[in-house]
C-alpha positions in Angstrom: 34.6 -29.7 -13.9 32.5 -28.4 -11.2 34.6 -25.9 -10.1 35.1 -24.6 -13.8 31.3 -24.9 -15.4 28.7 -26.9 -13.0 29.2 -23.6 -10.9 30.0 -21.1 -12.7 26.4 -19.9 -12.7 25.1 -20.9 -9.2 23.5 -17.7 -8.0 22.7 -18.3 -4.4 19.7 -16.2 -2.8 20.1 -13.2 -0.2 19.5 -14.2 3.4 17.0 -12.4 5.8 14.5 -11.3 2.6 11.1 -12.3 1.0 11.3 -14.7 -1.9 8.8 -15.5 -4.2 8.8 -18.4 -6.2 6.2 -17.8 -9.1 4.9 -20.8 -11.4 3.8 -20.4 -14.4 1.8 -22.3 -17.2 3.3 -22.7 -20.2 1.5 -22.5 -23.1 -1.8 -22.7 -21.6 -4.0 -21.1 -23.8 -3.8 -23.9 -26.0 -3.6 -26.4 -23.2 -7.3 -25.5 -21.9 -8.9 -24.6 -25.3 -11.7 -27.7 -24.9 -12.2 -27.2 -21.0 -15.5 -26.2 -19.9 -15.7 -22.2 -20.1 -15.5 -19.3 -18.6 -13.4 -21.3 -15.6 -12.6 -24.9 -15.1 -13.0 -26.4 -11.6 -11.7 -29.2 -13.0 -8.2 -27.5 -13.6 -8.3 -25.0 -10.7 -8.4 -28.0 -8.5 -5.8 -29.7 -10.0 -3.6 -26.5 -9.5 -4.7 -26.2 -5.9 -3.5 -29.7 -5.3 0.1 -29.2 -7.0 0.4 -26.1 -4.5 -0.3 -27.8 -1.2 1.9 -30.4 -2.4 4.6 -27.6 -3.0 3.9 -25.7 0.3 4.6 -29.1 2.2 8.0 -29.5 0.4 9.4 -25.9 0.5 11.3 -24.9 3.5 9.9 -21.7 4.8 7.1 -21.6 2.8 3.9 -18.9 4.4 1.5 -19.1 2.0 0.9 -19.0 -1.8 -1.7 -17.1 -3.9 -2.8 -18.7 -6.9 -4.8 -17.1 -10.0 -5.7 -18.4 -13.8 -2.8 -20.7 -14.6 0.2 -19.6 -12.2 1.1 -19.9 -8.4 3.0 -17.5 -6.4 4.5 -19.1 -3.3 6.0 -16.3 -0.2 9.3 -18.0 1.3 11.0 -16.3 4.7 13.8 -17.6 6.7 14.2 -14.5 9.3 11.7 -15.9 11.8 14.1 -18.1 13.4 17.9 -17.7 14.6 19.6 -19.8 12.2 16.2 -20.6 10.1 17.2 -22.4 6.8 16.3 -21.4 3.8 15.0 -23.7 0.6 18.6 -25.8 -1.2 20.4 -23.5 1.0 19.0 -20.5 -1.7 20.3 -22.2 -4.9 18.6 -20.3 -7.4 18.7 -23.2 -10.1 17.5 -26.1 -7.6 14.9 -23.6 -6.2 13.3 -22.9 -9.3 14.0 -26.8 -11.5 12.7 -28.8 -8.6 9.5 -26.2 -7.6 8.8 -26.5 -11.5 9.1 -29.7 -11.6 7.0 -31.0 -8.5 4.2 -28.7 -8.9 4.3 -30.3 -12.8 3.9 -33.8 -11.4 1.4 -33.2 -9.1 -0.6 -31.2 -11.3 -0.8 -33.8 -14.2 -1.3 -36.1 -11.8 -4.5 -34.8 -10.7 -5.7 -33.7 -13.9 -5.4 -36.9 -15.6 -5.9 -35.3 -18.8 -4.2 -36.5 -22.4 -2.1 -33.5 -23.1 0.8 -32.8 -20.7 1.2 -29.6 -18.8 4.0 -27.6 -18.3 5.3 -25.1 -15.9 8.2 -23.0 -15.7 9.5 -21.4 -12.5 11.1 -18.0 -11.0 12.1 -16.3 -8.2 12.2 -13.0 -7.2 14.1 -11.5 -4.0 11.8 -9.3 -2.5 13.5 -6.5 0.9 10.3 -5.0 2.2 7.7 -6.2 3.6 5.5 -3.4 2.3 6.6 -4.6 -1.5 5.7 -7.9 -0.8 2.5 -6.3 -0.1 1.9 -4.4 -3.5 3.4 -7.9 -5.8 0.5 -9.8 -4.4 -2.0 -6.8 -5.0 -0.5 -6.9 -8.4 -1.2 -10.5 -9.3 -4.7 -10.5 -7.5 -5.3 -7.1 -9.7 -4.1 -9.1 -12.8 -6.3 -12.0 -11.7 -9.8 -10.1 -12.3 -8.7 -8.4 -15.3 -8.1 -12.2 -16.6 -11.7 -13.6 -14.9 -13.2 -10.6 -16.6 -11.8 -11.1 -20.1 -12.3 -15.1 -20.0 -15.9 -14.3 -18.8 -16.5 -11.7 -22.1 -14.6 -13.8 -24.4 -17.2 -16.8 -23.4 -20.2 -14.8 -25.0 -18.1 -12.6 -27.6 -15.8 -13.2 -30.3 -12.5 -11.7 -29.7 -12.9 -9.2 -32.5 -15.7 -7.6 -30.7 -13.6 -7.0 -27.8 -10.0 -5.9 -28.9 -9.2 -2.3 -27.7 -12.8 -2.6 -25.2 -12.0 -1.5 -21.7 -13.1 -3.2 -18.7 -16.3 -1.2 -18.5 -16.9 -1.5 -21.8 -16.6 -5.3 -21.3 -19.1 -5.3 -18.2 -21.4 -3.5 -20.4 -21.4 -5.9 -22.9 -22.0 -8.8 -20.8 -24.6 -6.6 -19.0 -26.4 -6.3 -22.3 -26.5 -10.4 -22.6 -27.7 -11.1 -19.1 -24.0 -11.6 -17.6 -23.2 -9.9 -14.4 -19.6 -10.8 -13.5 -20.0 -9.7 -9.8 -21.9 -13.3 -9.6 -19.3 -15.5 -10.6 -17.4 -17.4 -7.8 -15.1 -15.5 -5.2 -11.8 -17.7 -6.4 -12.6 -17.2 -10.3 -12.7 -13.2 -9.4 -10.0 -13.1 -6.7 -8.1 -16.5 -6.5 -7.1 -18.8 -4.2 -4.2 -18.9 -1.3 -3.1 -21.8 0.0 -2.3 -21.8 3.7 -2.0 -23.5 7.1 -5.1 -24.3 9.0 -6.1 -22.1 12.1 -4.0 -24.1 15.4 -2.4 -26.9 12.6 0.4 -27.6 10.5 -2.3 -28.8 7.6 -2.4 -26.8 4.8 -5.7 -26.0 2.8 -7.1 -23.8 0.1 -9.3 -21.0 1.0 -11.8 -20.6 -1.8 -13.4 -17.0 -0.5 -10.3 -14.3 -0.2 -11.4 -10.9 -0.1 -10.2 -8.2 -2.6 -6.9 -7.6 -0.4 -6.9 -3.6 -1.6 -10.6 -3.5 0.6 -9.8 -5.7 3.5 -5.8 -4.7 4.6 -6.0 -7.2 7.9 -6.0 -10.1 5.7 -2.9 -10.0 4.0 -1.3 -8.8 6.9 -2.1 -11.9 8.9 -0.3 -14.0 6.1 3.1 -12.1 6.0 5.6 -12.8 8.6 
């Protein structure tokens, strides 16, 4: 029986590359309809918490970046001679148990009468270069969603459908809203990673805009 069906569809991950384990929110747009708006603190934390709890389980975890309802966590196991990688790069236990850890943690913390869900993925990444430009992408994609959860706080979302992003500055402009004054990790995100001289990990709240300041991101990829 396990031979024949339990594996029949274990994929196992390449050695010697970048993975990225990304978490998702399922169905969040209805599960923070009633939170305090633009941003919650309140669930921003609570994902925060689930990712230093995940970053402490996974083997070889670097760092993770973490933006409006998702985590992306950077995995390596090429530092080392004989460096193990996470279940041995079992694709399904990789991305069932990451799901379902950061999922506990998270509801945990929040405490909150609905239960959230996440689902989980991995991507194999052989450059260190691309590994760059994914987590450009999702901090890119992380101020187009602080921008559009910021307009659609003072306008309906008829008024904004087919706006651009200037058009959307403009229009908060015109009711007092400058979105260049909102907090660093509503605009950029969050990473998650080890202390300076310590195996702790914690949350750094002030990233810059990794596209500006290059030395950064470099210092978090092996």
């Amino acid at each position: 029986m396990k031979q024949d069906y339990e594996d029949a569809f274990r994929l196992v991950l390449p050695r010697r590359s970048y993975v990225v384990v990304r978490i998702d929110g399922r169905g969040f747009h209805t599960f923070a309809r009633d939170l305090e708006r633009p941003y919650s603190r309140r669930l921003a934390d609570a994902l925060d918490q689930a990712a230093m709890l995940l970053c402490q389980e996974m083997i070889g975890c670097r760092f993770a970046y973490g933006q409006s309802d998702e985590y992306s966590f950077l995995l390596t196991d090429f530092e080392k001679e004989n460096a193990p990688l996470w279940f041995d790069g079992n694709v399904q236990k990789i991305v069932s148990v990451s799901a379902s850890l950061f999922t506990g943690r998270f509801n945990r913390i929040f405490n909150g009468d609905a239960i959230a869900a996440f689902d989980s993925r991995v991507l194999v990444v052989s450059q260190r270069a691309e590994v760059k430009k994914y987590f450009l992408w999702r901090q890119l994609d992380a101020s187009a969603n602080s921008l559009n959860m910021l307009a659609s706080a003072h306008y309906p979302h008829a008024e904004l459908v087919g706006k651009s992003n200037a058009e959307k500055h403009e229009l908060l402009f015109a009711k007092g809203v400058n979105w260049a004054k909102q907090a660093p990790d509503f605009k950029r995100g969050r990473v998650v990673r080890r202390s300076a001289g310590s195996d702790a990990w914690e949350v750094d709240l002030t990233i810059p805009v990794f596209g500006r300041d290059a030395a950064y991101l470099d210092a978090l990829l092996p």
